[in-house]
N, CA, C and O atoms as CSV, one atom per row, in Angstrom:
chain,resi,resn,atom,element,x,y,z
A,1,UNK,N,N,85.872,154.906,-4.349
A,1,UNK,CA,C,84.999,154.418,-5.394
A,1,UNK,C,C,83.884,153.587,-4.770
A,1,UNK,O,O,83.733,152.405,-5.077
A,2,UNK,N,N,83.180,154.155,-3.978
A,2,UNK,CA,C,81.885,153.265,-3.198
A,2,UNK,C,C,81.031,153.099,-3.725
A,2,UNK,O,O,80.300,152.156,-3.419
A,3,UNK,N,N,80.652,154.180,-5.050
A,3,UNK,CA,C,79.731,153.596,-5.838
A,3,UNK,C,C,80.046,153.456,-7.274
A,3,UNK,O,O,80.720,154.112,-8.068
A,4,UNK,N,N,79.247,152.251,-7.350
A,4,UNK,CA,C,79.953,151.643,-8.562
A,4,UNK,C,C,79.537,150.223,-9.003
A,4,UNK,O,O,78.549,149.628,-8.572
A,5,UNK,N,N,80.415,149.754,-9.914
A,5,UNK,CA,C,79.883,148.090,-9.964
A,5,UNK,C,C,80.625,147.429,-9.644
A,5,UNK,O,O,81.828,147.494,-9.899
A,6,UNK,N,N,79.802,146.277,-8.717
A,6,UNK,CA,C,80.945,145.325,-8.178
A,6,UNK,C,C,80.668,143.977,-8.744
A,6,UNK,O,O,79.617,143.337,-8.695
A,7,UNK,N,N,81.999,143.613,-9.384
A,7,UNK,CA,C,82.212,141.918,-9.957
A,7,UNK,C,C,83.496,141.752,-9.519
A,7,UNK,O,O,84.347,142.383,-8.894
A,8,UNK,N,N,83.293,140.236,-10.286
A,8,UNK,CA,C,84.145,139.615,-10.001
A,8,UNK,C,C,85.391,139.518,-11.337
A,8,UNK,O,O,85.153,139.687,-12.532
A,9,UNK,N,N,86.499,139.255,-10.825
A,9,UNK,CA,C,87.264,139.680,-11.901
A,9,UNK,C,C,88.645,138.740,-11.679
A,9,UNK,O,O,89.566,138.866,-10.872
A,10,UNK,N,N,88.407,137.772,-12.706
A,10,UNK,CA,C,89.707,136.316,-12.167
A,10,UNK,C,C,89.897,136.358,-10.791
A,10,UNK,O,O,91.000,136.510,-10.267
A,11,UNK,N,N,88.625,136.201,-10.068
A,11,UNK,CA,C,87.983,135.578,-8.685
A,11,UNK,C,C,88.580,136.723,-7.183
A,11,UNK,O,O,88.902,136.610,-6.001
A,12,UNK,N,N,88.455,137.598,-8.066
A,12,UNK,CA,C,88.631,138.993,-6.733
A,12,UNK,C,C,87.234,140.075,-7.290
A,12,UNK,O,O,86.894,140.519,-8.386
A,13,UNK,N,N,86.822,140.160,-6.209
A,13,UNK,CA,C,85.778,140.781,-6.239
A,13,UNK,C,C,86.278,142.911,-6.073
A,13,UNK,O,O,86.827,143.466,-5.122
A,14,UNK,N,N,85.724,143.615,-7.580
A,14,UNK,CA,C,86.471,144.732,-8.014
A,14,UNK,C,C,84.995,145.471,-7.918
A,14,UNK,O,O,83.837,145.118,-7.691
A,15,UNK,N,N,85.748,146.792,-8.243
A,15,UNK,CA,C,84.530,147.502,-8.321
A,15,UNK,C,C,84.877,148.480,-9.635
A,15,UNK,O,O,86.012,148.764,-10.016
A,16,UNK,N,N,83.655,148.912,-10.215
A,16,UNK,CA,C,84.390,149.522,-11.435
A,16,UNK,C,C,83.311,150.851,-11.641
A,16,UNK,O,O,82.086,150.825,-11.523
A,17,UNK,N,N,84.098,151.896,-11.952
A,17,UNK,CA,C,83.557,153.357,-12.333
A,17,UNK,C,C,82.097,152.946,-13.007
A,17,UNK,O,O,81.994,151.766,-13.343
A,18,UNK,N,N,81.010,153.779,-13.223
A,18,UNK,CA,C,80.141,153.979,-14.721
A,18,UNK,C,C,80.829,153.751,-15.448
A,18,UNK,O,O,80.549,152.663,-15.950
A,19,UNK,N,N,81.800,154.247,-15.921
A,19,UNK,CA,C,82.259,154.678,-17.087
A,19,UNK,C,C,83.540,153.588,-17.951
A,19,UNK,O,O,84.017,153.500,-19.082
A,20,UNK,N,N,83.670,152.999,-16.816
A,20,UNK,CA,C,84.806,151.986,-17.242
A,20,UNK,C,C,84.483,150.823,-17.467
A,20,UNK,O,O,83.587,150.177,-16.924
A,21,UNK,N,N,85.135,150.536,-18.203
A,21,UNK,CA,C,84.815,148.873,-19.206
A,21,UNK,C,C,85.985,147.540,-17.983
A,21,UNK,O,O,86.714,147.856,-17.043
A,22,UNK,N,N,85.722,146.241,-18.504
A,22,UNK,CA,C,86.203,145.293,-17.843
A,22,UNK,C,C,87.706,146.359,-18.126
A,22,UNK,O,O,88.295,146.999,-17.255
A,23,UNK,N,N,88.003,146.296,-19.389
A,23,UNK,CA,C,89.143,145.984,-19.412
A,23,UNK,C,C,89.993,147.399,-18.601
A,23,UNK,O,O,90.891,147.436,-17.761
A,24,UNK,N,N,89.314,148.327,-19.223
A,24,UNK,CA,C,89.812,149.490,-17.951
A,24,UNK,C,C,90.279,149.222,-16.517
A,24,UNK,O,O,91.367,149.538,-16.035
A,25,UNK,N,N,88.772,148.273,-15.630
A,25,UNK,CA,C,88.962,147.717,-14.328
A,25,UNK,C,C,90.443,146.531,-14.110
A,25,UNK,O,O,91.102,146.305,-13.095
A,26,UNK,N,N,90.541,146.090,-15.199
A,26,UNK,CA,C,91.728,144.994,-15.320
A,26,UNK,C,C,92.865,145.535,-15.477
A,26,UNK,O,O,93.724,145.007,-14.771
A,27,UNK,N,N,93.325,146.607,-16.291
A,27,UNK,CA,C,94.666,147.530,-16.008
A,27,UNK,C,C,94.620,147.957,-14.545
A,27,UNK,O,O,95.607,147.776,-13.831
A,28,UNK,N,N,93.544,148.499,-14.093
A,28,UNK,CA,C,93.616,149.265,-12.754
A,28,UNK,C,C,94.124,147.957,-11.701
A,28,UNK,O,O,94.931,148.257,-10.822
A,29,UNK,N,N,93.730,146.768,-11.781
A,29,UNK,CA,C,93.795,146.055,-10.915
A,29,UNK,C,C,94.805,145.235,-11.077
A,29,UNK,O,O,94.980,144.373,-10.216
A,30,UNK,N,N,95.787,145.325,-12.331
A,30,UNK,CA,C,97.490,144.548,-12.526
A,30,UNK,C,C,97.321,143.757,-13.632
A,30,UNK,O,O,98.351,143.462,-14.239
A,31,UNK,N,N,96.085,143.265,-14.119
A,31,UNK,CA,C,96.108,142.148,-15.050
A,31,UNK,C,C,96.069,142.393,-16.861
A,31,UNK,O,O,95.092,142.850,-17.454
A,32,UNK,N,N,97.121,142.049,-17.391
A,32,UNK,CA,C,97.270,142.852,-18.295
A,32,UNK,C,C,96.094,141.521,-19.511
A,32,UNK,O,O,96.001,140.293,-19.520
A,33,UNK,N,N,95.351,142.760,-20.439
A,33,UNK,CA,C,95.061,142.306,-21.224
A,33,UNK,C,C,95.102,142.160,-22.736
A,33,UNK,O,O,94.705,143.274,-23.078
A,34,UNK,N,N,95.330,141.493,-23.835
A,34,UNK,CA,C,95.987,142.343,-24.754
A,34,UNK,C,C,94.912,142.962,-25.936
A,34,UNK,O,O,93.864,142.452,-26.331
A,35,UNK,N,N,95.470,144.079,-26.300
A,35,UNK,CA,C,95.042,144.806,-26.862
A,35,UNK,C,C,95.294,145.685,-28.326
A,35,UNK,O,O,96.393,146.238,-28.336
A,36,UNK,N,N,94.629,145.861,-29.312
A,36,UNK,CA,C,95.488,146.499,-30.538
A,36,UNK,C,C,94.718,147.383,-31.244
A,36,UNK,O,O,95.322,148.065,-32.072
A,37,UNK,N,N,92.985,147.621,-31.073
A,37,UNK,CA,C,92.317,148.333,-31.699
A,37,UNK,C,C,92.548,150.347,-30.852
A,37,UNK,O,O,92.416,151.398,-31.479
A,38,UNK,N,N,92.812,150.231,-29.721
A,38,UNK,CA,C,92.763,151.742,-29.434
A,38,UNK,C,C,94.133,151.536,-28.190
A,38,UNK,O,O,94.198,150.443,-27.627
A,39,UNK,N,N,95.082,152.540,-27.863
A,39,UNK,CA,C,96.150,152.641,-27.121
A,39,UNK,C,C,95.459,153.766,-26.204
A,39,UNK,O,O,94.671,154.688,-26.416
A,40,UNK,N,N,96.185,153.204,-24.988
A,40,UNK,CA,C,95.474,153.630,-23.615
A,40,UNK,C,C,96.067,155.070,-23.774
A,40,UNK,O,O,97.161,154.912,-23.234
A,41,UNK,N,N,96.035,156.034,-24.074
A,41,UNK,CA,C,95.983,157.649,-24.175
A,41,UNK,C,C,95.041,158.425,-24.203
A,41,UNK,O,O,93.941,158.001,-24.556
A,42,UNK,N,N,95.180,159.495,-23.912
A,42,UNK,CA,C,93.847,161.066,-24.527
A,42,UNK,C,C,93.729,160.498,-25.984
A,42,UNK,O,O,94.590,159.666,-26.271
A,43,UNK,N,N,93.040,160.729,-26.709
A,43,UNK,CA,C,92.564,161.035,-28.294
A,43,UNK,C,C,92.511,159.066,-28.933
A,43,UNK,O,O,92.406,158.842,-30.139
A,44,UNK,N,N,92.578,158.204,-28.172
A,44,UNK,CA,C,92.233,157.150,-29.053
A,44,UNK,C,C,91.282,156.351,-27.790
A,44,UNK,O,O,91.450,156.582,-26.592
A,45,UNK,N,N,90.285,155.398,-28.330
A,45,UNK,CA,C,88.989,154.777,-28.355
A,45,UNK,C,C,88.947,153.669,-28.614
A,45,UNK,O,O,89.114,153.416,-29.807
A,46,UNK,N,N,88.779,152.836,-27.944
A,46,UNK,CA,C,88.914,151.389,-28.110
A,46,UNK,C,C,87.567,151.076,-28.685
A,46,UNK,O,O,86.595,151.302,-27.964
A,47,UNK,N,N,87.325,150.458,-30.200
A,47,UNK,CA,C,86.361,149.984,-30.844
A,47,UNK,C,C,85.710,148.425,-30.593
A,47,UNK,O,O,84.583,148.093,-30.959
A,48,UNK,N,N,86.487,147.728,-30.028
A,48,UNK,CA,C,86.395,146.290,-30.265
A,48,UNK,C,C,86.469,145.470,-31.434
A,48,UNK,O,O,85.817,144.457,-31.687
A,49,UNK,N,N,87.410,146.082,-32.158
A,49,UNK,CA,C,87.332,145.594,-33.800
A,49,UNK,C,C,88.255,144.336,-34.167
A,49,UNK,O,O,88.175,143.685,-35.208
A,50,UNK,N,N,89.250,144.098,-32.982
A,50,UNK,CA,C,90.584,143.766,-33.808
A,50,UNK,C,C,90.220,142.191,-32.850
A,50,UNK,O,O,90.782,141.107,-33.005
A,51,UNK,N,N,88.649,142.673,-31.457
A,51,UNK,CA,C,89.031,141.035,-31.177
A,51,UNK,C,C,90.150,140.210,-29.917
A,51,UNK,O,O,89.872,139.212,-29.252
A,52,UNK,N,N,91.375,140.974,-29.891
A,52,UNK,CA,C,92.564,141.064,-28.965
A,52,UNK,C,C,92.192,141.082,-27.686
A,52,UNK,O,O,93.030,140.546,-26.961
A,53,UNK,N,N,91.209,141.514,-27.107
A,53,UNK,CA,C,90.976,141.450,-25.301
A,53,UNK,C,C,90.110,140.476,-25.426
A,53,UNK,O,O,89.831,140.385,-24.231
A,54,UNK,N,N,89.526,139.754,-25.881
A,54,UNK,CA,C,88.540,139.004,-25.543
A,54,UNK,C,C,88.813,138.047,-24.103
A,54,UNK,O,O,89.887,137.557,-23.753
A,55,UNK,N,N,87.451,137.954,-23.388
A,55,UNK,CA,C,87.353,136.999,-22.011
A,55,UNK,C,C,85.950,136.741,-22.017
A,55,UNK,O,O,84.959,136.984,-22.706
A,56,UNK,N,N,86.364,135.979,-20.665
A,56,UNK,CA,C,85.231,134.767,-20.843
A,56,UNK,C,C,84.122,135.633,-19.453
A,56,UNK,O,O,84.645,136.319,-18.575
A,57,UNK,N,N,82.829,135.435,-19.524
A,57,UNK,CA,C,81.831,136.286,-19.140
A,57,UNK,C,C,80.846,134.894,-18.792
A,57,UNK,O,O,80.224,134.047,-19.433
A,58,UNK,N,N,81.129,135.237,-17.340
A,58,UNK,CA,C,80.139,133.357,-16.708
A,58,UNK,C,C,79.191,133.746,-17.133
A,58,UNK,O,O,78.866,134.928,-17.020
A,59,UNK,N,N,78.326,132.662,-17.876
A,59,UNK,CA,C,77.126,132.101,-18.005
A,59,UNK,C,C,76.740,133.039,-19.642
A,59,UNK,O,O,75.636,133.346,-20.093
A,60,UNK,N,N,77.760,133.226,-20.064
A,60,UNK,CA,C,77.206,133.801,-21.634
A,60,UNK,C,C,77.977,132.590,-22.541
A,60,UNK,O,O,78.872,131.811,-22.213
A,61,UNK,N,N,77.296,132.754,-23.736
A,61,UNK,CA,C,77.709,131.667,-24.679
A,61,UNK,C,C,78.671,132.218,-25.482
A,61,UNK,O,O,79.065,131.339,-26.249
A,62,UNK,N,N,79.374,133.507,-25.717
A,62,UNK,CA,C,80.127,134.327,-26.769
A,62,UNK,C,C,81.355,134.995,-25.501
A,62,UNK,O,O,81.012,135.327,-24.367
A,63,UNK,N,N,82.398,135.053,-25.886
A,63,UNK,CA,C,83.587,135.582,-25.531
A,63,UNK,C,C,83.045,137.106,-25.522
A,63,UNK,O,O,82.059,137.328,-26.225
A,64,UNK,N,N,83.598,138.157,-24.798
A,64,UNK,CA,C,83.035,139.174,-24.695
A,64,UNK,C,C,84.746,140.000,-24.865
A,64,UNK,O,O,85.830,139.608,-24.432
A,65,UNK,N,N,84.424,141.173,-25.617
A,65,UNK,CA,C,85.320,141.593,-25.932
A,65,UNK,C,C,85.716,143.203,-24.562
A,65,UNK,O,O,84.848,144.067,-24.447
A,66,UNK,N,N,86.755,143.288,-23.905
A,66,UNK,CA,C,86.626,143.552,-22.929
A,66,UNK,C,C,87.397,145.540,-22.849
A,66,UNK,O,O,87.445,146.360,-21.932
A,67,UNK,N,N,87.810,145.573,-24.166
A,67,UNK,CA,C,87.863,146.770,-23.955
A,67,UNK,C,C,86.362,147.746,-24.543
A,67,UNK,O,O,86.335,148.976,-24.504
A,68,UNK,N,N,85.604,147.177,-24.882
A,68,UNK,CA,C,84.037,147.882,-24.695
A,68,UNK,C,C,83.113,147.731,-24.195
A,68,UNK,O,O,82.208,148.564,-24.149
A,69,UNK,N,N,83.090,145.977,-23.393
A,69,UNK,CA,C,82.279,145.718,-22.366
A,69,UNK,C,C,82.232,146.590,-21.196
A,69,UNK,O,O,83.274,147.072,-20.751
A,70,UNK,N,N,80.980,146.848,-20.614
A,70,UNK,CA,C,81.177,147.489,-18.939
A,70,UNK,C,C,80.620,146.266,-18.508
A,70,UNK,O,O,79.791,145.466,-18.943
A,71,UNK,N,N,81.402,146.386,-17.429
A,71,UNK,CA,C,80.687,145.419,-16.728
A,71,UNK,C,C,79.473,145.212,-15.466
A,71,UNK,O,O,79.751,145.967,-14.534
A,72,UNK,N,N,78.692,144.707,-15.297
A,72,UNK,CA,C,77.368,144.817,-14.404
A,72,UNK,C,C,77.655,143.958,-12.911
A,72,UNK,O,O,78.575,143.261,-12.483
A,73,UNK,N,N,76.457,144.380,-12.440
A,73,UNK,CA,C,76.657,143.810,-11.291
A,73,UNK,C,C,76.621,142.759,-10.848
A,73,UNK,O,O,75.493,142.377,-11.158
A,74,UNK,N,N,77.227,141.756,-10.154
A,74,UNK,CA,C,77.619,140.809,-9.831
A,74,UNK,C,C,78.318,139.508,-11.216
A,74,UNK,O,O,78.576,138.304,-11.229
A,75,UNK,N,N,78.372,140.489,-12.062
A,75,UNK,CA,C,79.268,139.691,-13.192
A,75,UNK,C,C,80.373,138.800,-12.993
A,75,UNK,O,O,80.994,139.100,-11.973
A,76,UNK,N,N,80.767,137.965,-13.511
A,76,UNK,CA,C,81.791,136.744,-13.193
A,76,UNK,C,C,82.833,137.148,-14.398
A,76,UNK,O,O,82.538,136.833,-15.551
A,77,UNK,N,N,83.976,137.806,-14.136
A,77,UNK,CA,C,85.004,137.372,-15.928
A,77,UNK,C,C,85.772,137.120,-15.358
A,77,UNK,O,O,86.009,137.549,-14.229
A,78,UNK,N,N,86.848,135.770,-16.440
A,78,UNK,CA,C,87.915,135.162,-16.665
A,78,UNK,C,C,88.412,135.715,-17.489
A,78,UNK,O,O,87.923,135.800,-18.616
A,79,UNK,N,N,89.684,136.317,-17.087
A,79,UNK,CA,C,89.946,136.668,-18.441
A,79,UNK,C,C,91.837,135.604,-18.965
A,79,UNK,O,O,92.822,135.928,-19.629
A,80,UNK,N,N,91.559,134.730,-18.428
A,80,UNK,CA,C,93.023,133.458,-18.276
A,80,UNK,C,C,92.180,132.400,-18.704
A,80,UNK,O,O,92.997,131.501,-18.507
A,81,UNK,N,N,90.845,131.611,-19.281
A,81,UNK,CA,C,90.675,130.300,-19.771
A,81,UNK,C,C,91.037,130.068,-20.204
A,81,UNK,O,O,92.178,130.528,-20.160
A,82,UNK,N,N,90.841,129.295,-21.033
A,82,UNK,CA,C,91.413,128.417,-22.199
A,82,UNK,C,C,91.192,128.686,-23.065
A,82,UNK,O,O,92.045,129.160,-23.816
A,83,UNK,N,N,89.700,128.493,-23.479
A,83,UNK,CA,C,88.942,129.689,-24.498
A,83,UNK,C,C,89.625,130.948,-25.048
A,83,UNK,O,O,90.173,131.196,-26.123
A,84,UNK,N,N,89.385,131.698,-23.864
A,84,UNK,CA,C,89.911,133.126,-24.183
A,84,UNK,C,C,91.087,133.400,-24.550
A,84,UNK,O,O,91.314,134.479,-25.097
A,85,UNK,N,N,91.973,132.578,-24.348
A,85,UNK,CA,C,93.440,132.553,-24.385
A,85,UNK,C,C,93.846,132.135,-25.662
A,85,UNK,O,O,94.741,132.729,-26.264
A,86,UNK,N,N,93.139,130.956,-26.221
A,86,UNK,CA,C,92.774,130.412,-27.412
A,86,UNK,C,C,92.552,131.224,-28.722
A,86,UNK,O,O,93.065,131.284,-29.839
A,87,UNK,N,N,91.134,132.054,-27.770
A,87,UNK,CA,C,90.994,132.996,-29.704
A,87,UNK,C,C,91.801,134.210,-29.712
A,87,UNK,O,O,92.217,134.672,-30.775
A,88,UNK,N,N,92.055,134.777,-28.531
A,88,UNK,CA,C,93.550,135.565,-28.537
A,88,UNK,C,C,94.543,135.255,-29.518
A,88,UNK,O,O,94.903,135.996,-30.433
A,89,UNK,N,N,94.997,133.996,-29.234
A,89,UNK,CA,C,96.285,133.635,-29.920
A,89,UNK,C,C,96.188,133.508,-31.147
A,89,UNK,O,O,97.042,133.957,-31.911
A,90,UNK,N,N,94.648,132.586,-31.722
A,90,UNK,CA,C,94.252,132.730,-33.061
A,90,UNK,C,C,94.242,134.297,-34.145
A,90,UNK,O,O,94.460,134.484,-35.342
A,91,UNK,N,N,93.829,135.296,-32.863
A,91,UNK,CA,C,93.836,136.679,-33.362
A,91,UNK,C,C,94.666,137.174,-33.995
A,91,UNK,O,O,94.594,137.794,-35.056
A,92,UNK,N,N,95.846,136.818,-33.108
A,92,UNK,CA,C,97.219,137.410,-33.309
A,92,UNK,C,C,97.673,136.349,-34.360
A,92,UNK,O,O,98.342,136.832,-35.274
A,93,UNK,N,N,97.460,135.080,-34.418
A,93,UNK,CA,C,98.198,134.435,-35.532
A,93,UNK,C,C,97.753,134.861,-36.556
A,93,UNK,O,O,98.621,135.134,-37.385
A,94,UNK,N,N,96.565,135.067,-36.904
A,94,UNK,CA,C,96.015,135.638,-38.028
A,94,UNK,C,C,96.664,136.537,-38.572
A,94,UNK,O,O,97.124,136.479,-39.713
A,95,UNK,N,N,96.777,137.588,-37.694
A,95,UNK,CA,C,97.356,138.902,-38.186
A,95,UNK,C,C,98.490,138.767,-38.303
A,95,UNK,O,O,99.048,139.432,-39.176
A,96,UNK,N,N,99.232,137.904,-37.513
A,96,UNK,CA,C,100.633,137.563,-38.025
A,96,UNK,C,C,101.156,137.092,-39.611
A,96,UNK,O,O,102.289,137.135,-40.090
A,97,UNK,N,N,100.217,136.757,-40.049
A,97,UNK,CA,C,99.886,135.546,-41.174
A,97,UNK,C,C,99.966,136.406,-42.551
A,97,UNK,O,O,100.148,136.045,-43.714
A,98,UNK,N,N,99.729,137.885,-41.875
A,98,UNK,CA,C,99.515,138.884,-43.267
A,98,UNK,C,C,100.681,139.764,-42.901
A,98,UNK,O,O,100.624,140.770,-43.608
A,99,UNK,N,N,101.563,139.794,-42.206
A,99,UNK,CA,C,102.415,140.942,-41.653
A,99,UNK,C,C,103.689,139.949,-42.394
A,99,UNK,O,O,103.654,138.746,-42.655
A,100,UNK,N,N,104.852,140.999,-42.623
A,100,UNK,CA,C,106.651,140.607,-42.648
A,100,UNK,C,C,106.525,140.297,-40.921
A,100,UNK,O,O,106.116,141.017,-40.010
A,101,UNK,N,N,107.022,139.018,-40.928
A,101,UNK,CA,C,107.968,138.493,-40.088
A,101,UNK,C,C,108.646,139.959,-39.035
A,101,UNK,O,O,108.774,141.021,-39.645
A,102,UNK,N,N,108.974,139.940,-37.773
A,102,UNK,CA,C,109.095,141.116,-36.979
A,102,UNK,C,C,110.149,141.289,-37.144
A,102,UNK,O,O,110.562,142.353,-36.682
A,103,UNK,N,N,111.063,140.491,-37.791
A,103,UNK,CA,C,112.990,141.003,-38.091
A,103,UNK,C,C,112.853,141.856,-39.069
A,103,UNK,O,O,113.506,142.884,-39.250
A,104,UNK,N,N,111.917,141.385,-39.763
A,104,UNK,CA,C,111.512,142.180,-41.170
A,104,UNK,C,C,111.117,143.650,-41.365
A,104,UNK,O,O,111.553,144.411,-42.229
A,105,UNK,N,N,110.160,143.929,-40.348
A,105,UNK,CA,C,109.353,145.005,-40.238
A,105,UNK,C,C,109.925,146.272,-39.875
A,105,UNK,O,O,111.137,146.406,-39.706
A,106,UNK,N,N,109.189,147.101,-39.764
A,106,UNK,CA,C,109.601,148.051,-39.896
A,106,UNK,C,C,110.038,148.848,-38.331
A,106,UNK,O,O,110.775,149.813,-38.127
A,107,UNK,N,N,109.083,147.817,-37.184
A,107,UNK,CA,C,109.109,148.306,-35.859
A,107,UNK,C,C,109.216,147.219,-35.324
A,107,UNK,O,O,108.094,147.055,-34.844
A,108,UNK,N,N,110.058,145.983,-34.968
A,108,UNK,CA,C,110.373,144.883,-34.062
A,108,UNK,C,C,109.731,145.004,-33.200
A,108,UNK,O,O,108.920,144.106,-32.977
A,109,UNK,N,N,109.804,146.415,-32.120
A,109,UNK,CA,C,109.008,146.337,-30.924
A,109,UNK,C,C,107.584,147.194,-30.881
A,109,UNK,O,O,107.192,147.916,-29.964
A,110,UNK,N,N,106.999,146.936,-32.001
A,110,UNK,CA,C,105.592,147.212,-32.501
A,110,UNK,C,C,104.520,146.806,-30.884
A,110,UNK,O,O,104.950,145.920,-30.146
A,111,UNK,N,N,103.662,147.277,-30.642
A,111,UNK,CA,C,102.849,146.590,-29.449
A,111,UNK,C,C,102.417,145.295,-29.838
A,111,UNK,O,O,102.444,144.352,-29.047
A,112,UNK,N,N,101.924,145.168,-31.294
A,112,UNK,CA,C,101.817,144.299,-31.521
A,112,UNK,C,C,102.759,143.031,-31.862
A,112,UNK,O,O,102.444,141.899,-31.495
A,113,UNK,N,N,103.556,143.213,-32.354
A,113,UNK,CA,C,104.754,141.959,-31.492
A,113,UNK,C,C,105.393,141.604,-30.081
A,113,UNK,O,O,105.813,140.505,-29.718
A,114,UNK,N,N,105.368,142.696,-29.433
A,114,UNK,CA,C,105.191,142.713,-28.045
A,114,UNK,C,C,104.193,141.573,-27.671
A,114,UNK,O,O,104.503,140.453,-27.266
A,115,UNK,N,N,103.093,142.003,-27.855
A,115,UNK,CA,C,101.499,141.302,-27.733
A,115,UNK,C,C,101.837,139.852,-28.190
A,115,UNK,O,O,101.413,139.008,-27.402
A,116,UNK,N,N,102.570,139.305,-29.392
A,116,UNK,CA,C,102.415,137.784,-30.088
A,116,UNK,C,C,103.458,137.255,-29.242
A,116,UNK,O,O,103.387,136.058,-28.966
A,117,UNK,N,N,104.472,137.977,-28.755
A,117,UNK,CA,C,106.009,137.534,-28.455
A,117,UNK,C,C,106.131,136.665,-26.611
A,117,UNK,O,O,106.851,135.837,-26.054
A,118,UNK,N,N,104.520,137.814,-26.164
A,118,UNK,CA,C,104.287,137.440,-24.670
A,118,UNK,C,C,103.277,136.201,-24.532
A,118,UNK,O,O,103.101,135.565,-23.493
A,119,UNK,N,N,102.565,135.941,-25.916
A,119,UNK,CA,C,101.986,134.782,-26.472
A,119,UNK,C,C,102.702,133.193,-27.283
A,119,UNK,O,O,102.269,132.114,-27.686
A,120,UNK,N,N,103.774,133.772,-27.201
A,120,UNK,CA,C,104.391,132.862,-27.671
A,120,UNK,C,C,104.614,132.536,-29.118
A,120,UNK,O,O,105.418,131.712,-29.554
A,121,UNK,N,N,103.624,133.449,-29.944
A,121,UNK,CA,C,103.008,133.645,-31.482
A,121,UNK,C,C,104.711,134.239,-32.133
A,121,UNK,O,O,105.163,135.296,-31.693
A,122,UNK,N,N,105.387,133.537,-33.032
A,122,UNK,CA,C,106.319,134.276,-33.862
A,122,UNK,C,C,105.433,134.430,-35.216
A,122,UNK,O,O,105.721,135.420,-35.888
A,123,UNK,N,N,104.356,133.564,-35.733
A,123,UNK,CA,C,103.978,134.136,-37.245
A,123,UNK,C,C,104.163,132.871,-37.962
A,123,UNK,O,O,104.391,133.284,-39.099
A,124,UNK,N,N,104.214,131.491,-38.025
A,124,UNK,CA,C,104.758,130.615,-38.364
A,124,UNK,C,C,103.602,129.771,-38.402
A,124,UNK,O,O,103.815,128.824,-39.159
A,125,UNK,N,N,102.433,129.738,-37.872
A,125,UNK,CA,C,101.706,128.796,-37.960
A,125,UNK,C,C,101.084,128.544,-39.330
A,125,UNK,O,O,101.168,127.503,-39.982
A,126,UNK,N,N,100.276,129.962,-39.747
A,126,UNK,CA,C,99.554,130.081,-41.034
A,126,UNK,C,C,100.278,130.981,-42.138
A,126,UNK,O,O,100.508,132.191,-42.158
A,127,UNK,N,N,100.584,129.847,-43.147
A,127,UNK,CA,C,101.409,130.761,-44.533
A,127,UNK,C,C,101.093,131.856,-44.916
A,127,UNK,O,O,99.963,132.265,-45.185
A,128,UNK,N,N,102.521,132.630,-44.980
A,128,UNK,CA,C,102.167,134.473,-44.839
A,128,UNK,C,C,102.545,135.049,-46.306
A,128,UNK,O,O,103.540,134.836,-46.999
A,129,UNK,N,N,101.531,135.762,-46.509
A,129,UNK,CA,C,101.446,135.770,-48.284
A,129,UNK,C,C,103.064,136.294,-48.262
A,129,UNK,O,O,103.455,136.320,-49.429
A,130,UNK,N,N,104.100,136.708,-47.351
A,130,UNK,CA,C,105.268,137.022,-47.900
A,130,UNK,C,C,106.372,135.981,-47.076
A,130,UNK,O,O,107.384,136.398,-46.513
A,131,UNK,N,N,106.019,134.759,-47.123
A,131,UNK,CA,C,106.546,133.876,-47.191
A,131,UNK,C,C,107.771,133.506,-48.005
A,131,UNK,O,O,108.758,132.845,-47.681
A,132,UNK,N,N,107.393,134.213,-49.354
A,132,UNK,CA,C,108.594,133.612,-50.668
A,132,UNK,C,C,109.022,134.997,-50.956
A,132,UNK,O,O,108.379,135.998,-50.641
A,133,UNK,N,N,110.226,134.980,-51.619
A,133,UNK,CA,C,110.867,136.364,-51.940
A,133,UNK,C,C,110.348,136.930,-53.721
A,133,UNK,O,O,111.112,137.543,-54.467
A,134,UNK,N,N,109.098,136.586,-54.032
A,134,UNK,CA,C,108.372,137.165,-54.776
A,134,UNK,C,C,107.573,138.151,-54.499
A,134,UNK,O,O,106.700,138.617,-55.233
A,135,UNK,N,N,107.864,138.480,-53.433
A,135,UNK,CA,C,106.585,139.395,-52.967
A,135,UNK,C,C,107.566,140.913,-53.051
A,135,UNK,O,O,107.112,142.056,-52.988
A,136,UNK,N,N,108.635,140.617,-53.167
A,136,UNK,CA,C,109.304,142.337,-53.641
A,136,UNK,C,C,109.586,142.399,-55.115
A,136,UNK,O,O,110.779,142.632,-55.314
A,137,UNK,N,N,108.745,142.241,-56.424
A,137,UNK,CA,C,109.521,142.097,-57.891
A,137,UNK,C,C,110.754,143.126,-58.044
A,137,UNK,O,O,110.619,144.234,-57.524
A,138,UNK,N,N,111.548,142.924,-58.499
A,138,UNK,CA,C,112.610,143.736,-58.997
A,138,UNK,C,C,112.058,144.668,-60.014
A,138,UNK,O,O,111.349,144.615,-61.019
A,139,UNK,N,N,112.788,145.663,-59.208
A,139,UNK,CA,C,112.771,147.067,-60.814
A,139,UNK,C,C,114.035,147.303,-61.331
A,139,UNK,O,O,114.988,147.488,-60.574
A,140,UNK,N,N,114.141,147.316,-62.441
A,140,UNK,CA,C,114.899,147.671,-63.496
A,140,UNK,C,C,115.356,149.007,-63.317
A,140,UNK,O,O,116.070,149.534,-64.170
């Protein structure tokens, strides 16, 4: 891969296809990032919708979302701050916040509880509209 782009990437200097985004270069290179809008296969596309990879991009003022970023040359990403790690967790609490509890659900080992569980996120922070056992009415 001699030609290509070379950054920096949680302070190892990588090189990355045309075609590949940070976060592509960051699987290739061990560092896992998390993810929930597209699953690494043939036939799905990572949109940047859901927010979940976000990292930190020296000298920009906005978190950069890293499964649609490519990255340029001599670019700086963190993808371990504080920041980034921060609205991650917010991401996932959020979405936790609207989901059954993972005992509950329908797939315990969903990626996405995987994803909250390696975060430390069980769903507990922000009241989850199925919090109370009104949320199944009885049928007759």
């Amino acid at each position: 891969m001699a030609d290509g782009v070379i950054f920096t990437l949680d302070g190892k200097t990588v090189t990355a296809a045309d075609d590949e985004t940070i976060w592509d270069v960051a699987k290739r290179e061990g560092t896992r990032i998390p993810h929930l809008c597209h699953v690494d296969m043939p036939g799905y596309r990572p949109d940047g919708n859901c927010r979940a990879c976000m990292v930190d991009v020296e000298g920009e003022r906005v978190l950069a979302a890293s499964c649609i970023r490519k990255p340029s040359a001599g670019m700086v990403v963190k993808t371990d701050t504080e920041r980034a790690r921060k609205s991650r967790e917010i991401v996932f609490e959020l979405l936790a916040s609207n989901m059954r509890p993972a005992a509950d659900g329908p797939d315990q080992q969903s990626m996405f509880w995987q994803w909250a569980g390696s975060m430390g996120i069980s769903g507990d922070r922000y009241s989850s509209k199925f919090a109370s056992d009104d949320v199944r009415p009885e049928f007759d």
